[in-house]
N, C-alpha and C positions, 0 to 999 in steps of 0.2 A: 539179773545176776549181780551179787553181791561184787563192790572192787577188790581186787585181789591186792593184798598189801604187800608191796615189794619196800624192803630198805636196806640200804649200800650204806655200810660203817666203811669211813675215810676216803676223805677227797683228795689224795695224791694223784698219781699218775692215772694207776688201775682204776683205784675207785671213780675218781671223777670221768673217767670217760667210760666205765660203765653205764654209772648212772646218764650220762648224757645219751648214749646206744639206746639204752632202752626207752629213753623217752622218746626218742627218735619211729623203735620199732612197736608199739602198742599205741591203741587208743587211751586218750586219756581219761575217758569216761570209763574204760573195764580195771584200769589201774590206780591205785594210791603209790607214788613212788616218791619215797622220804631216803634222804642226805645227808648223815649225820658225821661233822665235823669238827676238831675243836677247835681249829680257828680260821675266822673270816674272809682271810685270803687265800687262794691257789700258791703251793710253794714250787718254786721250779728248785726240785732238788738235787740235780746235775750242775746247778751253778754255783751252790751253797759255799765252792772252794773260793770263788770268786768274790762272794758276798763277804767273807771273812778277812780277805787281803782286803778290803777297803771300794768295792768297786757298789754303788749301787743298783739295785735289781728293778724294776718294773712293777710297779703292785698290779695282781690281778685278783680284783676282788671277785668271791664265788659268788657273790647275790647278782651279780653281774652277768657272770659267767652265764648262770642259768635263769637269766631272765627269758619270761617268754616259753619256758621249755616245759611245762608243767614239771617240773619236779621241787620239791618242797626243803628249802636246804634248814638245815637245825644243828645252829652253832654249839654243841655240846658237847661234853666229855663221857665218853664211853665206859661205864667202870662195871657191869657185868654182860655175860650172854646166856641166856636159858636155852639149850638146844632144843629140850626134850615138851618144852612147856610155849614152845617159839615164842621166847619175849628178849627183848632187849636193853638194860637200864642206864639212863642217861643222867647226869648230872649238868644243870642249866645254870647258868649265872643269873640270879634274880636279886637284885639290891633291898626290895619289899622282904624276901625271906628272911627267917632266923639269923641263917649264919653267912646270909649273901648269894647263897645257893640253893636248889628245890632238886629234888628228884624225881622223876620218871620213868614210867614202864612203857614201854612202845611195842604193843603185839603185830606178827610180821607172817607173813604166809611163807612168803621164801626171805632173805637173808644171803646180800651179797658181801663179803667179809673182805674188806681191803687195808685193815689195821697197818699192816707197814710193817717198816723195822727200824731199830734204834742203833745206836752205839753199844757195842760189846768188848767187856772190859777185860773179858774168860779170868775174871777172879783175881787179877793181877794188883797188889794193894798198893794202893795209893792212887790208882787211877780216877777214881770217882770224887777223890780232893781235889787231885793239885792238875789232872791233866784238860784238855777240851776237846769235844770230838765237833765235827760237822757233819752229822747224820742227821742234823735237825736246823731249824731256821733259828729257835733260841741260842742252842750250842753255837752257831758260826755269826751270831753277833756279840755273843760275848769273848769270842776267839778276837775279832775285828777290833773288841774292844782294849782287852789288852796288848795286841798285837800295837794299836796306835799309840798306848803307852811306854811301849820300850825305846831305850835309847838307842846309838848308834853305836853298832858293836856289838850289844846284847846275841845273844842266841836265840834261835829257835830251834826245836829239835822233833820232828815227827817220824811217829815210831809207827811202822808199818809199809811194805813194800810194794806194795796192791795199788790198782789205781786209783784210790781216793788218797793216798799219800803220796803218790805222784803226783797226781795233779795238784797239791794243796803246796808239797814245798816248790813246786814251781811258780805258781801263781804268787807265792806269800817271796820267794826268791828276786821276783821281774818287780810287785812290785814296791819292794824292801831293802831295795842291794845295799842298803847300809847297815843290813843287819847279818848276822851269820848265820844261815840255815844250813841244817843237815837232816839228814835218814837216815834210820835204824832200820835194815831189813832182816827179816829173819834170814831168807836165802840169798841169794845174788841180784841185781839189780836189774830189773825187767827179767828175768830169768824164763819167763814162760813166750817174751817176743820169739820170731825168727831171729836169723844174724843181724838183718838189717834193719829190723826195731830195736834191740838191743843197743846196734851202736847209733843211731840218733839218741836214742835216750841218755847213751852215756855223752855223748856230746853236747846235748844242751845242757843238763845236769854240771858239765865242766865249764861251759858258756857265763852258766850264769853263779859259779862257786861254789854249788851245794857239793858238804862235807857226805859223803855215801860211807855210813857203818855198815859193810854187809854179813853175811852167819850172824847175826847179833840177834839176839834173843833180849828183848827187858823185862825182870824180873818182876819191877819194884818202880815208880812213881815219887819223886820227892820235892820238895816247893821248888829247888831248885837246878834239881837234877833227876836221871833217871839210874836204878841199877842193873848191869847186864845182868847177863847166867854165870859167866866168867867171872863177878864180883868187879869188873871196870865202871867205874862212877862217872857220867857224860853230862857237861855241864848244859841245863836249860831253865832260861827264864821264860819261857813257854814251849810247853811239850802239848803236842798234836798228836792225841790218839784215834789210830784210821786204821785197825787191824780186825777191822768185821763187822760185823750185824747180826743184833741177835730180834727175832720178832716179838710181838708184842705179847705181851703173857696172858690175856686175856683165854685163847683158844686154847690152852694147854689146861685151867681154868674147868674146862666143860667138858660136855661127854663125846666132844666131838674127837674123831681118831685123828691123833695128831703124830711127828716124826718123834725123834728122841730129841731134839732143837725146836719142837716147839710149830710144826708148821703145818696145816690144815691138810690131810690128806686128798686128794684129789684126782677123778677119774681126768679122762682126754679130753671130757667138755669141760672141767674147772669144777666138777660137781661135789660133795664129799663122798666119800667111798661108806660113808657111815651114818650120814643122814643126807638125804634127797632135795630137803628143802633148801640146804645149803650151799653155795656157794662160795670160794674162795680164791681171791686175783690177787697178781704183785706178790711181794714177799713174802705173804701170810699163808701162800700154796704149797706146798712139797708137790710138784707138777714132773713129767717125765718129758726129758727131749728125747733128740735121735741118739744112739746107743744106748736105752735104755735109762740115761745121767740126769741126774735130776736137773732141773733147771736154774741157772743162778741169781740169787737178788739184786737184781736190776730192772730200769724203765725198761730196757729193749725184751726183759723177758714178761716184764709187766703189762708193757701198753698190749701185744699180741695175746695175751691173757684173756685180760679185759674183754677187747672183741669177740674172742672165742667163750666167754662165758655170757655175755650178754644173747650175743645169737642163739646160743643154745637154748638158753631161757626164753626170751623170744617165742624160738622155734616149737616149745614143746608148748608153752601157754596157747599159743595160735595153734595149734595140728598141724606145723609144717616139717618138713625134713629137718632135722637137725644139721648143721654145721660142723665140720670137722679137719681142722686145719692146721696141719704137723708146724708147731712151733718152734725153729732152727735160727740158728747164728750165720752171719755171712761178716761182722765184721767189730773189730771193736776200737771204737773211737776214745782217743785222749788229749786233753791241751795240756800243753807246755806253757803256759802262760797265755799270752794274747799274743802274740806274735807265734809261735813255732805249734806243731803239733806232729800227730801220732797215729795214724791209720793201718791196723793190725787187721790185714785180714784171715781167715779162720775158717775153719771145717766146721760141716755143719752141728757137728756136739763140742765148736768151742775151742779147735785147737791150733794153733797158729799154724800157718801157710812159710812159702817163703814171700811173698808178693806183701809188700807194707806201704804205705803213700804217706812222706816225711812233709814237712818243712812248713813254709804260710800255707799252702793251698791244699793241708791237710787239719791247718786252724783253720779256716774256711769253710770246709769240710764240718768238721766238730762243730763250727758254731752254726750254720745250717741243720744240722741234726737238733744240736738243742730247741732253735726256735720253730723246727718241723714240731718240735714235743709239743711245744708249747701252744701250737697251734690245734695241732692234734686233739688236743684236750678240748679245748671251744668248739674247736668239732670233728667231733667222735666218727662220724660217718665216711670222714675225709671230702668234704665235700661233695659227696656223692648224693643224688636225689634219693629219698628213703619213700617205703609206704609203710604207714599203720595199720596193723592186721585185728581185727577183732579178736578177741578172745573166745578157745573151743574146750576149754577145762574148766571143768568147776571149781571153784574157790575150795581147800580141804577142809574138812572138818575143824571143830578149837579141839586142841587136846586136851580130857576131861581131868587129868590127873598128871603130877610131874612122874616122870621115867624114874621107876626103883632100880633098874638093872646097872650090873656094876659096869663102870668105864672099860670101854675097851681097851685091850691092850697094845701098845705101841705097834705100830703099822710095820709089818714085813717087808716092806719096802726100803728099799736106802735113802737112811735118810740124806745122804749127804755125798757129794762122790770124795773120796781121799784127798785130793786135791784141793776141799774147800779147806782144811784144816790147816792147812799153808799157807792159802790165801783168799781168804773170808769174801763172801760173797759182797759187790759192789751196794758202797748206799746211796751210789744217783748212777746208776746205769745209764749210758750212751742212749737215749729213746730211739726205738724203731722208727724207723720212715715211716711218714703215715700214709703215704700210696699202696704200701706192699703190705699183702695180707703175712705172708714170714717176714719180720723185719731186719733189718740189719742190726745184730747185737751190738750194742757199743756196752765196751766193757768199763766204767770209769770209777773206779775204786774197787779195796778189797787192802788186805793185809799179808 
């Protein structure tokens, strides 16, 4: 039997611990299992607010990562996807090349799609000049960078009221107190905690000086300021944009059925609703929780993803029972800096509770979650002893010709529950626990 080509595009959260699941759950003789990343190290992107205030992170390099695991990692850049033709094209950095780079086509039998999400800017001008987002490890050291340039007194102003603008003017607040931070939120400040998150948040927030603009809406982006809706001019010599995530434009690209934002439609196992061989984890899903609501971008909706898209596949390549395991929230995690934090717990489609766990030993709390993530990711199985199942499907066919049929049409599904429109899906979600097959959502950014 010929090996069955499986390849996972991005090694974030989802991705990389997919691909480590499946290395875990197949022989490595029935499979080829390729990794394709555009850069070399593992990013911990729930810390990234961290990375930007000035704090350094841990490298964890992926050749590392998957040493030993048979999986094949390929440091490249992703610039198309062939659904209909299963191919994938990669751009390599090669110095021997023309123009320093070469191109490739990577044919794939199945296709695990964990591209991510970026910074989204919803069209607002000037932001893509003068502003900086941290939805990426580039964006939060060039934030770090100017950030160590301003004087004392300077302002900083981040626009966005979700948890990655929470956590970012706290952390850039604890540790910068010589400089003036504030927030621009569209609605009220923590508006979606209970009472009792609401008033920690306002309490540290006054702790540590952060100026709270709330109903604000910003228009407009300027080197040195931003403009409301109301025409008020807020002065900043660095503006911090943390008002959502938009995915990566690739999947919208192909004939795969995607939401009206762009995001891989997806049955209960992670599968596409529109081609079979597909798969799609993390942000790059439009996935359904409990009530129906779509799921939101984040690790905590990401890592439980992943599992549940690996076993599946798994399960169907081997003849075994499929896997099928309701993916729900129990809690969403925030730091207030390094010192204070923010423990919201929450129904299972997301909605805060009255019950919250404040103060250090809910920083505690949150920073235990993160380096669960981080662990998590090294190993995918949680520790757990795994067996390798042989292979009971045959490899498919190569498709003889590309698909003439026209794209389908945007998926009847929601893409988004009302809610997200408020406040944009997180770009470093709380990571699930990795003991727990439903993880505890940690909610840690949005707008």
């Amino acid at each position: 039997m010929q090996q069955h080509r499986i390849i996972v595009l991005g090694a974030g959260y989802a991705g990389a611990i997919a691909a480590g699941r499946l290395a875990r759950r197949l022989r490595r003789d029935d499979v080829s299992l390729v990794l394709v990343n555009a850069e070399p190290d593992f990013v911990e992107r729930v810390r990234l607010h961290q990375l930007a205030a000035g704090q350094d992170l841990r490298p964890r390099p992926l050749a590392e990562m998957f040493a030993g695991t048979g999986v094949d990692l390929r440091i490249a850049r992703v610039t198309a996807v062939d659904a209909d033709r299963r191919t994938v094209t990669v751009t390599v950095t090669d110095p021997a090349a023309a123009h320093g780079s070469r191109t490739e086509e990577l044919p794939y039998d199945t296709l695990v799609y964990a591209l991510g999400s970026g910074g989204n800017d919803h069209g607002v001008p000037g932001v893509a000049e003068h502003a900086h987002d941290i939805a990426g490890r580039p964006g939060a050291l060039r934030l770090r960078e100017r950030l160590a340039r301003l004087a004392a007194g300077e302002r900083v102003l981040v626009v966005g009221g979700g948890l990655t603008g929470v956590e970012a003017a706290t952390e850039i607040a604890e540790a910068r107190p010589d400089l003036a931070v504030g927030l621009a939120a569209r609605g009220g400040l923590g508006d979606w905690l209970s009472p009792k998150g609401r008033a920690h948040l306002r309490k540290v927030f006054a702790g540590l000086g952060i100026t709270v603009y709330e109903d604000t809406a910003v228009t407009a982006v300027e080197a040195d300021r931003v403009v409301t809706a109301d025409g008020t001019e807020l002065p900043s010599a660095a503006t911090v944009w943390t008002t959502g995530f938009a995915v990566h434009p690739i999947a919208r690209a192909t004939t795969l059925e995607v939401s009206a934002t762009g995001r891989i439609v997806v049955d209960d196992t992670m599968r596409s609703v529109s081609h079979p061989q597909v798969y799609a984890v993390g942000d790059a899903a439009l996935a359904m929780g409990p009530g129906d609501k779509p799921l939101r971008m984040s690790c905590a909706s990401g890592v439980p993803s992943a599992w549940q898209a690996a076993d599946a596949l798994a399960a169907r390549l081997t003849g075994r029972k499929v896997p099928k395991v309701p993916l729900r929230y129990f809690n969403q995690c925030v730091s207030l800096g390094r010192k204070e934090g923010l423990i919201q717990y929450v129904t299972a489609d997301d909605r805060a509770v009255r019950a919250a766990l404040t103060g250090r030993l809910a920083a505690r709390y949150k920073e235990l979650v993160c380096k669960g993530a981080a662990w998590g990711v090294a190993n995918p199985t949680n520790g757990l002893p795994t067996r390798r199942h042989p292979l009971t499907t045959p490899r498919p066919t190569e498709p003889t010709r590309p698909a003439e049929a026209a794209r389908p049409a945007e998926s009847a599904r929601p893409a988004e529950s009302a809610r997200s429109a408020e406040r944009p899906q997180p770009a470093e979600a709380t990571p699930a626990t990795p003991a727990t097959p439903a993880t505890p959502a940690a909610k840690t950014s949005a707008a």
